[in-house]
N, C-alpha and C positions, 0 to 999 in steps of 0.2 A: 391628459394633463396640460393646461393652457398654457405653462412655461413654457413646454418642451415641444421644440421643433420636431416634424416628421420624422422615422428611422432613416439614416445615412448611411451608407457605406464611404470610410474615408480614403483618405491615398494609399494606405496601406492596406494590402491585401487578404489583411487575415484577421482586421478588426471594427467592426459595424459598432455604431454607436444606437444606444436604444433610449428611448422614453420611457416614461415609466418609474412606478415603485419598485424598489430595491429587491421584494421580493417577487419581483415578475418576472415570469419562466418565458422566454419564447418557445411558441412553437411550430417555429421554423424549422427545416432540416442544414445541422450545422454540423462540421466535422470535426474529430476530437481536438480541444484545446482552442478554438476560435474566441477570439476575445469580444467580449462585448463592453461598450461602458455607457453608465447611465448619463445624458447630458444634463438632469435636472442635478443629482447630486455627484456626480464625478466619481462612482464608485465603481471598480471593475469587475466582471465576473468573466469564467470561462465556462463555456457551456461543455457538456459532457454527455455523451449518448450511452445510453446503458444496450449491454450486450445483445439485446433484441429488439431496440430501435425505435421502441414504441414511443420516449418522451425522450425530452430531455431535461437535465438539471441544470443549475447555476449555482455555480463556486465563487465569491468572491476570491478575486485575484492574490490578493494579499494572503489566504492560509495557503495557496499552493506555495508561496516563496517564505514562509515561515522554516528556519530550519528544524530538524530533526530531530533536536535534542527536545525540545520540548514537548514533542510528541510520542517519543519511543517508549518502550517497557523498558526499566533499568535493571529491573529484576533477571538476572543472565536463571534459565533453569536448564541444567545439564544433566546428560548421560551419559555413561561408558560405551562407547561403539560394543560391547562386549556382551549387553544387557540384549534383553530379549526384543521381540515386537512388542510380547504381552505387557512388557513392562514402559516400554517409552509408551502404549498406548493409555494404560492404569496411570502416571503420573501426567499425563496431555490432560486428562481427564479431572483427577484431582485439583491440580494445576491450574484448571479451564484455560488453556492456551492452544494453540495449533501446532507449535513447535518446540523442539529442544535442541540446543547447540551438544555438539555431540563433545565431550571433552577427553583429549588424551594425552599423556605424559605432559603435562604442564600447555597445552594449548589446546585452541579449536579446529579441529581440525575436519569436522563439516556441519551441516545440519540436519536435522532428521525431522519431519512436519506428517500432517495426517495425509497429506497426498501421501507423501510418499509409502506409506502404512498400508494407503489401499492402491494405490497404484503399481507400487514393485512387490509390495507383499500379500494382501488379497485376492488382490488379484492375478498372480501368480502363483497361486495355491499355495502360498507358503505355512506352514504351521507358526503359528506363531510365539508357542510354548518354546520352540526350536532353533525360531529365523534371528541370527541376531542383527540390532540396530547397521554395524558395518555394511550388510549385507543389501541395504535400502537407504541409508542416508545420502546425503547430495554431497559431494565433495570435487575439488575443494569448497570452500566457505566463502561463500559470495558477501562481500561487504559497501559499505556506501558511507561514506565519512558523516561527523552528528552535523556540520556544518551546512550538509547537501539538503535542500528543498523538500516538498513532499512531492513537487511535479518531477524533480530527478528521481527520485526513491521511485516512484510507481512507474516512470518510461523505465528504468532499468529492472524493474520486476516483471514491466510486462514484453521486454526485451527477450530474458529469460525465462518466461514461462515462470516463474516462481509467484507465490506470497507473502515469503519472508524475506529480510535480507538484515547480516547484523550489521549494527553500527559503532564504528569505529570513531576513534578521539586519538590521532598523533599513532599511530596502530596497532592501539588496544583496543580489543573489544569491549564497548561500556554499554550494548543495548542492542536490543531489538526490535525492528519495528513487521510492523504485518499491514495489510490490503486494510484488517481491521480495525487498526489501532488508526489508519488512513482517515477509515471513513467516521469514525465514532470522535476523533477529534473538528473534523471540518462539520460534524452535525453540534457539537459543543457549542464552538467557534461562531457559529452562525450561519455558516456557509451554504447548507441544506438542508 
């Protein structure tokens, strides 16, 4: 691109500026979250290495600090900690969701997702006619206000090992969001 100066590294240490169209991936080896920006049009991206290393992506900067309302599932879908495996597994499915907020006496009081279906219950030989939801749900209920980012949402999922987390408004619960509801918006968005 004949505008654009050579790639730089500037005084800051965690941010190289790139030439280039918007949608140009480097590929260089960059570590999570390293900011790039383009000096032809001044648009940011962060680079992101997928779990096995082989490439990398570019997020515009901008949908990581979008908050969370806009992206989350508002649609809350609950179970009775009391209900079976078979059964949060049958409605995850109808559903097509990964998770269900476990609901008791007038509150949340964990989650229950397909990890954990096969994680504590399959794989723990549990019957699943038998096992109930209590028995495998995550508790307490890991939450992240609708105000918080998508780059907080996914550091605190991948803090805890998780891929859901509800989201709260003033602290009620008004949503959920998932890894996938992450990536299906920033692919909307334009970001990948």
């Amino acid at each position: 691109m004949g505008c654009c100066p050579p790639v730089t590294r500037t005084n800051w240490p965690s941010i190289t500026t790139v030439p280039g169209a918007s949608n140009e991936v480097m590929e260089s080896c960059f570590r999570w979250g390293e900011l790039l920006v383009d000096r032809c049009t001044r648009a940011e991206y962060y680079l992101i290495p997928p779990s096995d290393g082989s490439c990398r992506m570019a997020i515009q900067s901008g949908a990581l600090q979008r908050p969370l309302a806009v992206m989350m599932c508002r649609t809350l879908r609950t179970i009775s900690p009391d209900a079976t495996l078979l059964e949060a597994a049958r409605l995850m499915r109808d559903a097509k969701v990964g998770a269900l907020l476990v609901h008791e006496a007038g509150h949340y009081s964990g989650l229950v997702s397909e990890s954990d279906l096969v994680r504590k219950g399959m794989a723990e030989s549990r019957p699943a006619q038998e096992t109930l939801v209590r028995a495998v749900m995550s508790s307490p209920l890991l939450s992240i206000d609708s105000a918080s980012s998508a780059h907080e949402a996914s550091e605190k999922m991948a803090e805890h090992g998780i891929r859901h987390l509800a989201v709260s408004d003033e602290g009620q619960i008004v949503g959920i969001i998932s890894v996938r509801d992450l990536l299906r918006y920033f692919k909307n968005w334009g970001g990948l």
